[in-house]
N, C-alpha and C positions, 0 to 999 in steps of 0.2 A: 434174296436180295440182301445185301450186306449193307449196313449202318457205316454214313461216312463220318471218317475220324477227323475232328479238327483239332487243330494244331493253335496255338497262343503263340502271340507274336514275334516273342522271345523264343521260344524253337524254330518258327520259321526264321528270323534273322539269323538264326547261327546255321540253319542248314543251306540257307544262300549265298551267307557272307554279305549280305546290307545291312544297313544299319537299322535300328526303329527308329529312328526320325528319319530313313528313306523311303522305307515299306509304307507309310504313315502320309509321307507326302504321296506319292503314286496312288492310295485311297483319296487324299484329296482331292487329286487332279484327274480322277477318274481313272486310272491305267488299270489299278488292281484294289476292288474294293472288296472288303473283308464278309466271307460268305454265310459267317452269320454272327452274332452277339452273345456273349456269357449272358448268365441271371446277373451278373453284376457290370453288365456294359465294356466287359471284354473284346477286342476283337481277336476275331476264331478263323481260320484259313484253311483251305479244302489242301490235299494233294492236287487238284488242278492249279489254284492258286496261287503255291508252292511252282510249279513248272510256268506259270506265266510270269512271275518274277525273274526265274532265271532268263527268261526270252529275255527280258528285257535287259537284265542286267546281260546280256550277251550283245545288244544292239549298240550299249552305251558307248565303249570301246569305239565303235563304230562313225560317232558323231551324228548319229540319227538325232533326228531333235524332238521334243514332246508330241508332237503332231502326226510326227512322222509316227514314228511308235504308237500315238492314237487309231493311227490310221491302218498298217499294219491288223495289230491287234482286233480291231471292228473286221477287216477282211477274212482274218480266221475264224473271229467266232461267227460270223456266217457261212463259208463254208462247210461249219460243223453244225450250223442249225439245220433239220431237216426238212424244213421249210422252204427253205432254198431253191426257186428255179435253176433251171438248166442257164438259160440265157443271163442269168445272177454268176452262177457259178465260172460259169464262161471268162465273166467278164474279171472274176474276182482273182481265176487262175491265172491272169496276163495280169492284172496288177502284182499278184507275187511272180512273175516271170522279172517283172521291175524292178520288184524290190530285190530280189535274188543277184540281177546282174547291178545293183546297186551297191551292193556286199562285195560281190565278188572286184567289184572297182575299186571301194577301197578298203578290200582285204590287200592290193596288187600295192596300191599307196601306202599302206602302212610297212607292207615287203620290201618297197624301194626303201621309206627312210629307215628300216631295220638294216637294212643292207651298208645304208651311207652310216648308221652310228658304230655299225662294227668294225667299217671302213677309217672310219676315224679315230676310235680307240684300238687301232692297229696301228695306226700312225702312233698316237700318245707313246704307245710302247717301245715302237723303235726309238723311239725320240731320249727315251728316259733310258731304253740299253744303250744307246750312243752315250750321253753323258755319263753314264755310269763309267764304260769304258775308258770316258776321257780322264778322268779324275782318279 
């Protein structure tokens, strides 16, 4: 059985790309709390820890909100507890069938206005080769 390696806060920031005042709040607010403590009151962070930030930092984008992301997150780590009934699991699989086609809704929404901004810095361009030509 192999000794798990933790990471200081400052490695995990640079390998997620958040900040330590973001990592720091999501220990606040319960999303990802740090998996253990230095002899000098350190916080220390697993490679799972590590992969739940980036969930997160993956949802943001998304406009999921604290709760939502709370909730989530509580849904996987019971599906990974093996404690877990059947009739648990069931139920936990159709809440991610939810959240899933929640993404994919607006993954479609963020596609339409990517679509309308390049539509419109199309336009700008013409606009500015029109003048150019005029002048």
């Amino acid at each position: 059985m192999s000794e798990t390696r933790h990471m200081q806060i400052g490695e995990v920031a640079e390998r997620t790309g958040l900040s330590l005042r973001t990592i720091r709040y999501y220990g606040e607010v319960g999303l990802v709390e740090p998996s253990a403590r230095s002899r000098g009151g350190f916080r220390l962070y697993t490679e799972e820890d590590v992969d739940r930030l980036q969930l997160i930092k993956r949802m943001k984008p998304l406009d999921f909100s604290l709760e939502e992301t709370r909730e989530l997150l509580a849904a996987l780590d019971r599906l990974n507890d093996t404690e877990t009934g059947r009739d648990e699991r069931e139920a936990l699989s159709e809440r991610l069938d939810a959240f899933e086609a929640a993404i994919a809704a607006r993954c479609q929404a963020l596609q339409s206005q990517l679509a309308m901004a390049e539509e419109f810095a199309g336009r700008l361009r013409e606009q500015r080769t029109r003048n150019k030509a005029t002048t």
